[in-house]
mmCIF entry with sequence, helices, sheets and N, C-alpha, C, O atoms, coordinates in Angstrom:
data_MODEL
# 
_entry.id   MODEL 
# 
_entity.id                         1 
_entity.type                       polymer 
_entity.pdbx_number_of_molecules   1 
# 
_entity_poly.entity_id                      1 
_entity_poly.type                           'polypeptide(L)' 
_entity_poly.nstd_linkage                   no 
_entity_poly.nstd_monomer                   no 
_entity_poly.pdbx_seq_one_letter_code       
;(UNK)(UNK)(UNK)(UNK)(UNK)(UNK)(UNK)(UNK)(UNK)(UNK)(UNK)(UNK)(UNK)(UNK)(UNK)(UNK)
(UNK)(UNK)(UNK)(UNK)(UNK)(UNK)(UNK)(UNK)(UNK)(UNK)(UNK)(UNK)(UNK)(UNK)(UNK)(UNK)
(UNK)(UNK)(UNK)(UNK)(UNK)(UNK)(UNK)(UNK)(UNK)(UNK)(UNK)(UNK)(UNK)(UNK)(UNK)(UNK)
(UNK)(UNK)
;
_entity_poly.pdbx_seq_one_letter_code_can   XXXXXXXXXXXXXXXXXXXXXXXXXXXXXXXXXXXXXXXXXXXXXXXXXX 
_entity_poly.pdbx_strand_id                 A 
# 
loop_
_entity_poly_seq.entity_id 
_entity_poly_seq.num 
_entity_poly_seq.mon_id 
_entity_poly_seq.hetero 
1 1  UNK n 
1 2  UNK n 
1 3  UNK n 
1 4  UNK n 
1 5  UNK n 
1 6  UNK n 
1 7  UNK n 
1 8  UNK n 
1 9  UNK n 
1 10 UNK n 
1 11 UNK n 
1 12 UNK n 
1 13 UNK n 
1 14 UNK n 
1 15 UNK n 
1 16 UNK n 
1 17 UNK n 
1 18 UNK n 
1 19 UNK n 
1 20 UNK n 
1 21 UNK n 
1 22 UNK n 
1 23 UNK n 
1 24 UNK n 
1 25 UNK n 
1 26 UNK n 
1 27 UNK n 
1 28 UNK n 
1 29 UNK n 
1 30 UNK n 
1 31 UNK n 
1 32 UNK n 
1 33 UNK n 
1 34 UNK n 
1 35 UNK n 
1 36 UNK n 
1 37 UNK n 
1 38 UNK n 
1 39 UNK n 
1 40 UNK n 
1 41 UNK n 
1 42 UNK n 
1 43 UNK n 
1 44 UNK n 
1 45 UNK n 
1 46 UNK n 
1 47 UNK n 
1 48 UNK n 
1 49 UNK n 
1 50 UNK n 
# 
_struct_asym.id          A 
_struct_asym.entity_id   1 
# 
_struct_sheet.id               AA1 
_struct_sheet.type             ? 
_struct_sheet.number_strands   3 
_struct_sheet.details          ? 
# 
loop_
_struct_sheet_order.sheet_id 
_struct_sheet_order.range_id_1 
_struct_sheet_order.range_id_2 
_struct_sheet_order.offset 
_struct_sheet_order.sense 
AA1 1 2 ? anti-parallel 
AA1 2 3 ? anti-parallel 
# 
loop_
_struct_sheet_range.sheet_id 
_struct_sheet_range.id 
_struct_sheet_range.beg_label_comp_id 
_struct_sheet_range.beg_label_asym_id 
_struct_sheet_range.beg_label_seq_id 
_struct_sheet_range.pdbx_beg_PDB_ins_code 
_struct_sheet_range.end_label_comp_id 
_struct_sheet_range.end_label_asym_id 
_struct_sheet_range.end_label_seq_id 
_struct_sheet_range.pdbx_end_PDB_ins_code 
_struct_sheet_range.beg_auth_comp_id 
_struct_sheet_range.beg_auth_asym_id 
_struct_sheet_range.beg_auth_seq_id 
_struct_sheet_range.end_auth_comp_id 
_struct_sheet_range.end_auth_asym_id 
_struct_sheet_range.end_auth_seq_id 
AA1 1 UNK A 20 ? UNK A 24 ? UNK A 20 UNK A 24 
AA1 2 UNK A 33 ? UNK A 37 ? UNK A 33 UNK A 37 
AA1 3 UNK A 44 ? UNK A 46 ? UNK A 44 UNK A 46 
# 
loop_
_atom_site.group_PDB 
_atom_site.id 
_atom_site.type_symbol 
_atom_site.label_atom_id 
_atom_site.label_alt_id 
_atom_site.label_comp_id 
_atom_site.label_asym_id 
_atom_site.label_entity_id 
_atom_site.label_seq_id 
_atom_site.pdbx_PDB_ins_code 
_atom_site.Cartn_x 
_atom_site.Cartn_y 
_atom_site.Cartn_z 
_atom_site.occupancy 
_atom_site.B_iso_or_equiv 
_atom_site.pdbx_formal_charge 
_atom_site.auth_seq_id 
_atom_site.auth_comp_id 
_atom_site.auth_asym_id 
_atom_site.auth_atom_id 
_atom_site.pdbx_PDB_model_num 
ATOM 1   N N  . UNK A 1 1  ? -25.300 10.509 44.620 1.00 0.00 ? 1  UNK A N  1 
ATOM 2   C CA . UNK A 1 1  ? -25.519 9.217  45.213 1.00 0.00 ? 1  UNK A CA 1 
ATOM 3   C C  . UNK A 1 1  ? -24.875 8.169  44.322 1.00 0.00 ? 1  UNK A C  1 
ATOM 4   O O  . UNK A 1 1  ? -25.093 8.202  43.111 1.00 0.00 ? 1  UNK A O  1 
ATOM 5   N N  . UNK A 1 2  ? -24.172 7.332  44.805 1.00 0.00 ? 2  UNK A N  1 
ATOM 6   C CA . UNK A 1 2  ? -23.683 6.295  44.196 1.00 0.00 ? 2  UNK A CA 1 
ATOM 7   C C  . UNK A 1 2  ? -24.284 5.294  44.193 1.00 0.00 ? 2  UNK A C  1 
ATOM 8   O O  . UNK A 1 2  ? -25.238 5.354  44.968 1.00 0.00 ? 2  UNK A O  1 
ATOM 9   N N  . UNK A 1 3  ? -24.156 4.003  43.484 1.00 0.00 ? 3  UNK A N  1 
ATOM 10  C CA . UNK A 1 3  ? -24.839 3.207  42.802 1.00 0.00 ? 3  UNK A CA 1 
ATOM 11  C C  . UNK A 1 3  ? -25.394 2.159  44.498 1.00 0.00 ? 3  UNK A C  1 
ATOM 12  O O  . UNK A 1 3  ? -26.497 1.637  44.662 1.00 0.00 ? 3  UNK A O  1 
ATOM 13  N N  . UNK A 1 4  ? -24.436 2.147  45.311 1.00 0.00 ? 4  UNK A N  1 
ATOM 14  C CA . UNK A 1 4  ? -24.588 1.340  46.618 1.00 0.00 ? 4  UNK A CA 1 
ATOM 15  C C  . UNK A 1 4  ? -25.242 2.042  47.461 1.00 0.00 ? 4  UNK A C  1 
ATOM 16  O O  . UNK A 1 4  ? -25.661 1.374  48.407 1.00 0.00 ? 4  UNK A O  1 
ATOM 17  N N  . UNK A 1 5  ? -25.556 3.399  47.492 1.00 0.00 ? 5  UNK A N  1 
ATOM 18  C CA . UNK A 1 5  ? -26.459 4.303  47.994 1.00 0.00 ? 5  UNK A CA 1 
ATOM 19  C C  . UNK A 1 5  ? -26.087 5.512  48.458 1.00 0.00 ? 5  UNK A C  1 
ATOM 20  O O  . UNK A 1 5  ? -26.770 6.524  48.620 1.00 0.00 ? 5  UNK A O  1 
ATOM 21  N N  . UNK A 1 6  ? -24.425 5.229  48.745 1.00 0.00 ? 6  UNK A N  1 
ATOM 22  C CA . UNK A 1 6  ? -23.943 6.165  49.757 1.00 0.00 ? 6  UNK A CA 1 
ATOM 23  C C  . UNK A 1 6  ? -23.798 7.445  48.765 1.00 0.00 ? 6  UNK A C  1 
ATOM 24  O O  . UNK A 1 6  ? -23.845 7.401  47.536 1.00 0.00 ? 6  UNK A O  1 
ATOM 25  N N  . UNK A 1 7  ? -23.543 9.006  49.868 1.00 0.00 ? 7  UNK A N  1 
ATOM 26  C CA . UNK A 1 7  ? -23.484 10.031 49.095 1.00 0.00 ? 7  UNK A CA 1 
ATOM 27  C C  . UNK A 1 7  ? -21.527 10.220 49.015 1.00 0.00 ? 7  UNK A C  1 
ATOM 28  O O  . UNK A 1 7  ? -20.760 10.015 49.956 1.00 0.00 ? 7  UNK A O  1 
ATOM 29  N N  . UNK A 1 8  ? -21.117 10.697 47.469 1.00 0.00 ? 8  UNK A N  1 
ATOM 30  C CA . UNK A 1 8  ? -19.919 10.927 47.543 1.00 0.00 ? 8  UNK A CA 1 
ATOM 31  C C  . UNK A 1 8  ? -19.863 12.281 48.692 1.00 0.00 ? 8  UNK A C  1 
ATOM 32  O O  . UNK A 1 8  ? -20.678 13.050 49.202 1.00 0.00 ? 8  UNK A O  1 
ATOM 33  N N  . UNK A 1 9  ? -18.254 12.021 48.743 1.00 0.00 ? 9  UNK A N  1 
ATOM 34  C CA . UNK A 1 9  ? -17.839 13.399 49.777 1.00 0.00 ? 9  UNK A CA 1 
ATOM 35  C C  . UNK A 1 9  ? -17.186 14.348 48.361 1.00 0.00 ? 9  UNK A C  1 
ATOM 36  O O  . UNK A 1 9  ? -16.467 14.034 47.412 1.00 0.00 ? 9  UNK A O  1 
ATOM 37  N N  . UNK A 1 10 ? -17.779 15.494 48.745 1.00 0.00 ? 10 UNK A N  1 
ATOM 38  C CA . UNK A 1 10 ? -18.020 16.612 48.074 1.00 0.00 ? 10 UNK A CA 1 
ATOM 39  C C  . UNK A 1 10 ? -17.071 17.800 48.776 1.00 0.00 ? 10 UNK A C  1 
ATOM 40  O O  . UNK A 1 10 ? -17.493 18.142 49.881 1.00 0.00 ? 10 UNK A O  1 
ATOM 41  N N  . UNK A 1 11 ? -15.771 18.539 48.289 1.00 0.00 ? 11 UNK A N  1 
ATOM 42  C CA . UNK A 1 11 ? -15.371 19.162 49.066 1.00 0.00 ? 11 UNK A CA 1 
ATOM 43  C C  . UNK A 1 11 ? -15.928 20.525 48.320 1.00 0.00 ? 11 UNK A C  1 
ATOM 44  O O  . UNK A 1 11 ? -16.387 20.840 47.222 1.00 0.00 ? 11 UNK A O  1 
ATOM 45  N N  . UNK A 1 12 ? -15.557 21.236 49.784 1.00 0.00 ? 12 UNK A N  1 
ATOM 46  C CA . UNK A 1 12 ? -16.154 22.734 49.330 1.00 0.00 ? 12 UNK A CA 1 
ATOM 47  C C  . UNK A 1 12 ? -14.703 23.656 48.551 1.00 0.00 ? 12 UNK A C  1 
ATOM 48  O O  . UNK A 1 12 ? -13.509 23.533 48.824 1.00 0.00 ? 12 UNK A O  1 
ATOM 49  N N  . UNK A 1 13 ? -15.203 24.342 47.778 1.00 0.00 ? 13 UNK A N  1 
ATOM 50  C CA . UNK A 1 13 ? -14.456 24.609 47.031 1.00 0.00 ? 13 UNK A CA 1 
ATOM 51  C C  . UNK A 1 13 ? -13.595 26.482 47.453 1.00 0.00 ? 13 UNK A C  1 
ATOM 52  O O  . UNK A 1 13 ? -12.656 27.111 46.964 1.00 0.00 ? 13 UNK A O  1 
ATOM 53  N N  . UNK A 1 14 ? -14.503 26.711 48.489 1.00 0.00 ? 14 UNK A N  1 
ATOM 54  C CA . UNK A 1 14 ? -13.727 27.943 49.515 1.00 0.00 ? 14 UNK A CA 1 
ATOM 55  C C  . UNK A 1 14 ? -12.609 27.391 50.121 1.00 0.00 ? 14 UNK A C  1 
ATOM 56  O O  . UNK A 1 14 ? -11.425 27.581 49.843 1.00 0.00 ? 14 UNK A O  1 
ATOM 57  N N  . UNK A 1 15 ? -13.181 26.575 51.115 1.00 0.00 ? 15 UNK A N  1 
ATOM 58  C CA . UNK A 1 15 ? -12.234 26.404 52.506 1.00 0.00 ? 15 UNK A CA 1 
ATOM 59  C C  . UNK A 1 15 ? -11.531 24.985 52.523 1.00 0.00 ? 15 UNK A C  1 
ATOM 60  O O  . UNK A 1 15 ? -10.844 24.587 53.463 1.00 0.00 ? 15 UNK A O  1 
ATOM 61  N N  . UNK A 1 16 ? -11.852 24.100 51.086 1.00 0.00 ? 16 UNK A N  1 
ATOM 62  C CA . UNK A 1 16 ? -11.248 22.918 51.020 1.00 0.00 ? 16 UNK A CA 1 
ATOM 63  C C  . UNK A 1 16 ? -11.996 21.974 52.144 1.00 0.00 ? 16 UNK A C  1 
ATOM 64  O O  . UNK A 1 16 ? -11.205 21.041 52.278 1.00 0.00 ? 16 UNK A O  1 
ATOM 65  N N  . UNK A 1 17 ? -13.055 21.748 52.976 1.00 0.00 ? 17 UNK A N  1 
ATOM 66  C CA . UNK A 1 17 ? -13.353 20.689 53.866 1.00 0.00 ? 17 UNK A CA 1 
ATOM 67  C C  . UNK A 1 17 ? -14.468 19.830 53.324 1.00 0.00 ? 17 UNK A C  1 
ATOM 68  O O  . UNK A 1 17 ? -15.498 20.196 52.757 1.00 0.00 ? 17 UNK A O  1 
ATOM 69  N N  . UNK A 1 18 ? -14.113 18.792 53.573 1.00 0.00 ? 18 UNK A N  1 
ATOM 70  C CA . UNK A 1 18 ? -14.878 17.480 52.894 1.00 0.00 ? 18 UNK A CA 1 
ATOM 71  C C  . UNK A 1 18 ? -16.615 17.839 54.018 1.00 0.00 ? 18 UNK A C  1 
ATOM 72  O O  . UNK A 1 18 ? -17.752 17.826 53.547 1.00 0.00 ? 18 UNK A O  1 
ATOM 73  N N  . UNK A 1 19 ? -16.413 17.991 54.828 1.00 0.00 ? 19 UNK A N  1 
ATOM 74  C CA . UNK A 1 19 ? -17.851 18.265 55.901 1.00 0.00 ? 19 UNK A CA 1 
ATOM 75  C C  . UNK A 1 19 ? -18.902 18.792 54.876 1.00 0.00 ? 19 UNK A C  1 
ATOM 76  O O  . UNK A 1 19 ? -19.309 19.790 55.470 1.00 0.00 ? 19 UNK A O  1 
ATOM 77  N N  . UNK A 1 20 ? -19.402 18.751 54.024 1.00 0.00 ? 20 UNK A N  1 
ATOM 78  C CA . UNK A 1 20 ? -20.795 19.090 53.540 1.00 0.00 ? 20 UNK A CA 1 
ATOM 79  C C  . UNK A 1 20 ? -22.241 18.385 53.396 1.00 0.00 ? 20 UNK A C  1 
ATOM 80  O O  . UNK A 1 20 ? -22.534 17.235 53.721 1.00 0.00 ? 20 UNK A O  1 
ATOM 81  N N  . UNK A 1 21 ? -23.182 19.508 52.745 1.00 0.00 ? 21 UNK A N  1 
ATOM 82  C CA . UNK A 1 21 ? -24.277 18.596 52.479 1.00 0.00 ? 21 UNK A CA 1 
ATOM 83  C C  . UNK A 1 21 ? -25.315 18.818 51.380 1.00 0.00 ? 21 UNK A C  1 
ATOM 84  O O  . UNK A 1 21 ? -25.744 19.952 51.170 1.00 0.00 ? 21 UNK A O  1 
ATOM 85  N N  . UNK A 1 22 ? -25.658 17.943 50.794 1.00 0.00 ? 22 UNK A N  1 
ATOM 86  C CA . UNK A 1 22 ? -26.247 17.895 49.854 1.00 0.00 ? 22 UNK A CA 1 
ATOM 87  C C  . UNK A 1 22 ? -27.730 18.632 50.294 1.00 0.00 ? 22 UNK A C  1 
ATOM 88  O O  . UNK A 1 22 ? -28.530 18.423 51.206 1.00 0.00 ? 22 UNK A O  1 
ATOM 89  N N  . UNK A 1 23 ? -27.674 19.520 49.257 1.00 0.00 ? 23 UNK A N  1 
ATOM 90  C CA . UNK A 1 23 ? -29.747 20.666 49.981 1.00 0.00 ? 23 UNK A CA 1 
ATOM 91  C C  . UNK A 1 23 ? -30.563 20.125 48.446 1.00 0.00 ? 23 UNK A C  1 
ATOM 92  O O  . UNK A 1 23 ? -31.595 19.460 48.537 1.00 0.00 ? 23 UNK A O  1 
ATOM 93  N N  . UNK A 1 24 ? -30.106 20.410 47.372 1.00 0.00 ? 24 UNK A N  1 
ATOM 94  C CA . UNK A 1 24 ? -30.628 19.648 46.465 1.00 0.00 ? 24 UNK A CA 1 
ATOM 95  C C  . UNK A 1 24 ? -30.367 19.160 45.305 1.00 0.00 ? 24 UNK A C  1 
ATOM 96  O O  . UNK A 1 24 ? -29.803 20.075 44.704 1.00 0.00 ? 24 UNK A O  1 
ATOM 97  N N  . UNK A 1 25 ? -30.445 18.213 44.594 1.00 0.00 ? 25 UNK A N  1 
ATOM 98  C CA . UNK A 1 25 ? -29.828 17.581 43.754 1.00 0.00 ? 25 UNK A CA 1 
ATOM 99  C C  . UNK A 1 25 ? -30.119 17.945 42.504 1.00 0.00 ? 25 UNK A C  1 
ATOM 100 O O  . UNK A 1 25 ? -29.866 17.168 41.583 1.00 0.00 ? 25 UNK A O  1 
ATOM 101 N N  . UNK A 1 26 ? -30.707 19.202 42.263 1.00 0.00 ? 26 UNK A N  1 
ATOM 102 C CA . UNK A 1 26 ? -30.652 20.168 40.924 1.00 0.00 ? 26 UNK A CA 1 
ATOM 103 C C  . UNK A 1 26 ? -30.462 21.671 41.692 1.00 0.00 ? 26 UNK A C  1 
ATOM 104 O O  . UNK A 1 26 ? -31.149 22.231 42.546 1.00 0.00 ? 26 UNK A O  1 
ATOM 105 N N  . UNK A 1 27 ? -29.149 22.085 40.958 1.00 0.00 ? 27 UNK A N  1 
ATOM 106 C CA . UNK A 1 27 ? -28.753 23.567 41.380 1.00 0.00 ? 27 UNK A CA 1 
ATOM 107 C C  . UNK A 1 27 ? -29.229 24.422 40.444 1.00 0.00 ? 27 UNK A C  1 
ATOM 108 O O  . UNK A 1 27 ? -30.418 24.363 40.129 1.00 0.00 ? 27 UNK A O  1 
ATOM 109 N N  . UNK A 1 28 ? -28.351 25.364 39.852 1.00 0.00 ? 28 UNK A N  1 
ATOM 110 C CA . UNK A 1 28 ? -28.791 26.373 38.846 1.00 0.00 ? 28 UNK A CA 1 
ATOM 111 C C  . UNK A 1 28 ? -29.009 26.082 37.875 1.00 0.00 ? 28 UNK A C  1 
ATOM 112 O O  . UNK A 1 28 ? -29.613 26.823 37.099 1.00 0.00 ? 28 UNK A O  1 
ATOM 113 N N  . UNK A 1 29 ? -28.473 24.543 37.476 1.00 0.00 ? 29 UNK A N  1 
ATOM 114 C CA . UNK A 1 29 ? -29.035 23.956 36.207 1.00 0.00 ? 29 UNK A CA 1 
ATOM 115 C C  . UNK A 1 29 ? -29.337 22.785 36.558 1.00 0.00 ? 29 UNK A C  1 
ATOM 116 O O  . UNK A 1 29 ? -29.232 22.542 37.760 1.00 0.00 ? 29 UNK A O  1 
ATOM 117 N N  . UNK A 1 30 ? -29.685 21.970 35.875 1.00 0.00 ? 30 UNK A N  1 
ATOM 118 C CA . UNK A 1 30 ? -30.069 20.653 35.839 1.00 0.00 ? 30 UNK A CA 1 
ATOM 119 C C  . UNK A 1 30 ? -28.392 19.718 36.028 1.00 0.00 ? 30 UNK A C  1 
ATOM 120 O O  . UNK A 1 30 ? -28.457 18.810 36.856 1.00 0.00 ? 30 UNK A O  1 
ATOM 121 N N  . UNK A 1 31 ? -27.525 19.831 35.597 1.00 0.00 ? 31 UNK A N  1 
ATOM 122 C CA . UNK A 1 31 ? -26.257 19.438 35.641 1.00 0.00 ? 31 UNK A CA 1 
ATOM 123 C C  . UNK A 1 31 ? -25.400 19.771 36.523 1.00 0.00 ? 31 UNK A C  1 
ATOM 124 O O  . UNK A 1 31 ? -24.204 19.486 36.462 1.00 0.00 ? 31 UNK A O  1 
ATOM 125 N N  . UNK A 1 32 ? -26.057 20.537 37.605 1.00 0.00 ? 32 UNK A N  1 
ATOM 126 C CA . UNK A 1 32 ? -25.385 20.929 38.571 1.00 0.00 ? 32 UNK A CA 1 
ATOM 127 C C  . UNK A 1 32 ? -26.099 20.264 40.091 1.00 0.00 ? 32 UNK A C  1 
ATOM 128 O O  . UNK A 1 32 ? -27.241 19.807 40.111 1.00 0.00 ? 32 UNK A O  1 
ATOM 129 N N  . UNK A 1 33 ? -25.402 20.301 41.032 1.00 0.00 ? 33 UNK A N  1 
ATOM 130 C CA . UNK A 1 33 ? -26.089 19.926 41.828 1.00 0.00 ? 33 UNK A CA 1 
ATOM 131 C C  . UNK A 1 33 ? -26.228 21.174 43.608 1.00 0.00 ? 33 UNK A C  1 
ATOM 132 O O  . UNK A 1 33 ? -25.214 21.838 43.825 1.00 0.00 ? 33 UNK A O  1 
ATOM 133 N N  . UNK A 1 34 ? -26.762 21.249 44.068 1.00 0.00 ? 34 UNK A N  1 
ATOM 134 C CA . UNK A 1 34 ? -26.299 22.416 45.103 1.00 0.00 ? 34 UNK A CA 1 
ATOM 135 C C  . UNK A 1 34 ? -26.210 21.918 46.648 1.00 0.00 ? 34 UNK A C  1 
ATOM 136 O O  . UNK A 1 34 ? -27.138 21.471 47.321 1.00 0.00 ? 34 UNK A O  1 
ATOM 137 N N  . UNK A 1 35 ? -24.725 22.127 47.076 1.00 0.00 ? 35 UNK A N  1 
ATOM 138 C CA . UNK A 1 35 ? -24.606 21.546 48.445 1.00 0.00 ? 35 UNK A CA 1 
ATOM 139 C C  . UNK A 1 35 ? -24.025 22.839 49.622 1.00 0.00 ? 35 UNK A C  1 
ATOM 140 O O  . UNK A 1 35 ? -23.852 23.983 49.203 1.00 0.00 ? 35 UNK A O  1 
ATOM 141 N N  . UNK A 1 36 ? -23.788 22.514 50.974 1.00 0.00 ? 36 UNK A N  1 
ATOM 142 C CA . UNK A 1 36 ? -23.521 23.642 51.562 1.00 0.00 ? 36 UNK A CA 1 
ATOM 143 C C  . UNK A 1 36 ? -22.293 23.190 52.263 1.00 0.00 ? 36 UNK A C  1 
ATOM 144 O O  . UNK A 1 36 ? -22.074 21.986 52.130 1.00 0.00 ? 36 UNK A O  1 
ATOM 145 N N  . UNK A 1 37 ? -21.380 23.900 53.024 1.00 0.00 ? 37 UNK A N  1 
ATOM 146 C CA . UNK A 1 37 ? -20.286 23.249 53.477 1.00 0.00 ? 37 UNK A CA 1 
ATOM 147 C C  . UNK A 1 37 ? -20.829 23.264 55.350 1.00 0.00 ? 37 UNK A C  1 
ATOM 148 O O  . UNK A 1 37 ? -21.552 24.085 55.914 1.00 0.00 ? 37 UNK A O  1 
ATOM 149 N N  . UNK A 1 38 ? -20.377 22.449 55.726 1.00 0.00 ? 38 UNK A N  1 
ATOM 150 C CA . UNK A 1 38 ? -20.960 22.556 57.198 1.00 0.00 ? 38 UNK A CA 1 
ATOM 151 C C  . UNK A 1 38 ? -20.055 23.451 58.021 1.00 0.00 ? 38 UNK A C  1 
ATOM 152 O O  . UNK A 1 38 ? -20.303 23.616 59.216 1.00 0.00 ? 38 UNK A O  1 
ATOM 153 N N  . UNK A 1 39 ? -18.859 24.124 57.354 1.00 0.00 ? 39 UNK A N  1 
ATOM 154 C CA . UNK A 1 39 ? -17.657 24.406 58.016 1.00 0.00 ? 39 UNK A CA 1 
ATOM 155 C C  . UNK A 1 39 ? -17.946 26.110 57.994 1.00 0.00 ? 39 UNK A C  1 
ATOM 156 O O  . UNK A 1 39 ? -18.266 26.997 58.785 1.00 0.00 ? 39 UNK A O  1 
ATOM 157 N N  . UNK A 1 40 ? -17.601 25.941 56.507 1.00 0.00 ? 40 UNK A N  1 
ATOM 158 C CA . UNK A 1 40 ? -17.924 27.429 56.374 1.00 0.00 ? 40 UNK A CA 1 
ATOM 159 C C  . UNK A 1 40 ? -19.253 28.409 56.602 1.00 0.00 ? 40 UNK A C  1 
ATOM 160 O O  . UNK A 1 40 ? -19.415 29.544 57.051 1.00 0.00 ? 40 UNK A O  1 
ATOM 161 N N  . UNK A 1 41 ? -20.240 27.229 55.978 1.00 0.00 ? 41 UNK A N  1 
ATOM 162 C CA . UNK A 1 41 ? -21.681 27.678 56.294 1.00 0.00 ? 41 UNK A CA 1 
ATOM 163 C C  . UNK A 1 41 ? -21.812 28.172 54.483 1.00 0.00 ? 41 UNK A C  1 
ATOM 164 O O  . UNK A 1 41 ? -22.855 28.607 53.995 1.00 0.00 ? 41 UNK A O  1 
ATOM 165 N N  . UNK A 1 42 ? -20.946 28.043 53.967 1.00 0.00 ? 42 UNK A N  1 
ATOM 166 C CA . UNK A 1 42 ? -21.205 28.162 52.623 1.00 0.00 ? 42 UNK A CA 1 
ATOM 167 C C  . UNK A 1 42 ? -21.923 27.745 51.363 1.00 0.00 ? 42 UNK A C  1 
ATOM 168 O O  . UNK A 1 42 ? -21.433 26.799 50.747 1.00 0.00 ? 42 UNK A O  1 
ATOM 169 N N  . UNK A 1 43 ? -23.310 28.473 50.764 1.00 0.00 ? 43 UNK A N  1 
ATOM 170 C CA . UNK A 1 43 ? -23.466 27.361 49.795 1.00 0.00 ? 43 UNK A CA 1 
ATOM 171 C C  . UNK A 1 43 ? -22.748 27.290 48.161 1.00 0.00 ? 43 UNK A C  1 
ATOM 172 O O  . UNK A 1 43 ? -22.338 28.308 47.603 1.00 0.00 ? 43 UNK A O  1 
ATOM 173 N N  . UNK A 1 44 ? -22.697 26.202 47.662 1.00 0.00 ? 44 UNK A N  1 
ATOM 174 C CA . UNK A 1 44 ? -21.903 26.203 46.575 1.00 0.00 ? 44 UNK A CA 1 
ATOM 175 C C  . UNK A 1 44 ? -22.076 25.016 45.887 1.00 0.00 ? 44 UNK A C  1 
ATOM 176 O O  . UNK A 1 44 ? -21.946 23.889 46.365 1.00 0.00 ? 44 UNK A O  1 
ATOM 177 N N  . UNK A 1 45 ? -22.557 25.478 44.050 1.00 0.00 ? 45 UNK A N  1 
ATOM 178 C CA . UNK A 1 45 ? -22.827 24.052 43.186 1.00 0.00 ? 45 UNK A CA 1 
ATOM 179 C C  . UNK A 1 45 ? -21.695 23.508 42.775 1.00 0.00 ? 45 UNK A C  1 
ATOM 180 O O  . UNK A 1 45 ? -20.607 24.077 42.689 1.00 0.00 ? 45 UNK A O  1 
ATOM 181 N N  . UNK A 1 46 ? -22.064 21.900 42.404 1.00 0.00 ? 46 UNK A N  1 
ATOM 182 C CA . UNK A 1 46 ? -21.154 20.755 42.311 1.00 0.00 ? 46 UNK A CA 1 
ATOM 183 C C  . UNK A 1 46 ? -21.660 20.734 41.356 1.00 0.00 ? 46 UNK A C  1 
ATOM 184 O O  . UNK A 1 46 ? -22.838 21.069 41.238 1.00 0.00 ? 46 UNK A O  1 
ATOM 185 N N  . UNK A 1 47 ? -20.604 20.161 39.958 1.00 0.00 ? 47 UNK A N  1 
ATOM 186 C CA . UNK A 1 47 ? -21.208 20.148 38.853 1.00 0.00 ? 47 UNK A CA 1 
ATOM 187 C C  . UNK A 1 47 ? -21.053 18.599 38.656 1.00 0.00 ? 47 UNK A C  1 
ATOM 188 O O  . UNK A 1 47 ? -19.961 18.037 38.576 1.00 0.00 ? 47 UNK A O  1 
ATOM 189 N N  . UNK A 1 48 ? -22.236 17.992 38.589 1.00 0.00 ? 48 UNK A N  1 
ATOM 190 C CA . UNK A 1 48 ? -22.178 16.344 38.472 1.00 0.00 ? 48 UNK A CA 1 
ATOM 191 C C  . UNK A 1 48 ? -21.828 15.436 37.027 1.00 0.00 ? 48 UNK A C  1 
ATOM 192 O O  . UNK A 1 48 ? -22.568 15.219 36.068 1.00 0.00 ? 48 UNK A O  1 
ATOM 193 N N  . UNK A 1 49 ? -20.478 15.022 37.257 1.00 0.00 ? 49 UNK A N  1 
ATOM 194 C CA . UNK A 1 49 ? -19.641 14.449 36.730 1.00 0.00 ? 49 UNK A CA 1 
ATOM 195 C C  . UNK A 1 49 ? -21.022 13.228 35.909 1.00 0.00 ? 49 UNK A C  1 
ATOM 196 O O  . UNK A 1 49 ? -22.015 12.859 36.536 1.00 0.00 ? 49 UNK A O  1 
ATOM 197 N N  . UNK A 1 50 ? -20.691 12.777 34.329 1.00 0.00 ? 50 UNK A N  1 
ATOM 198 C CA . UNK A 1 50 ? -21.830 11.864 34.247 1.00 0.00 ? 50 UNK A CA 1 
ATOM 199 C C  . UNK A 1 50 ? -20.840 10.656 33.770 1.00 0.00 ? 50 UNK A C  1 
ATOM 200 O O  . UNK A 1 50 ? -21.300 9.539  33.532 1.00 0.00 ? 50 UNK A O  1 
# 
């Protein structure tokens, strides 16, 4: 989430499509975050940039 509220676009890192979604905002670690792709149906962590 960015500072104005909105969520960045997050591409998936299989199939390259920006279409995802955030499931929760701590993945396998605390520094990670875990989203799914709406395309592929894939889930896959984002590692949040600080």
């Amino acid at each position: 989430m960015s500072l104005l509220g909105a969520d960045a676009v997050i591409a998936c890192p299989l199939c390259g499509s920006e279409n995802s979604e955030r499931l929760s905002e701590f993945g396998s670690t605390a520094c990670k975050a875990l989203y799914r792709c709406l395309d592929c149906r894939e889930p896959f962590d984002y590692f949040k940039c600080i």
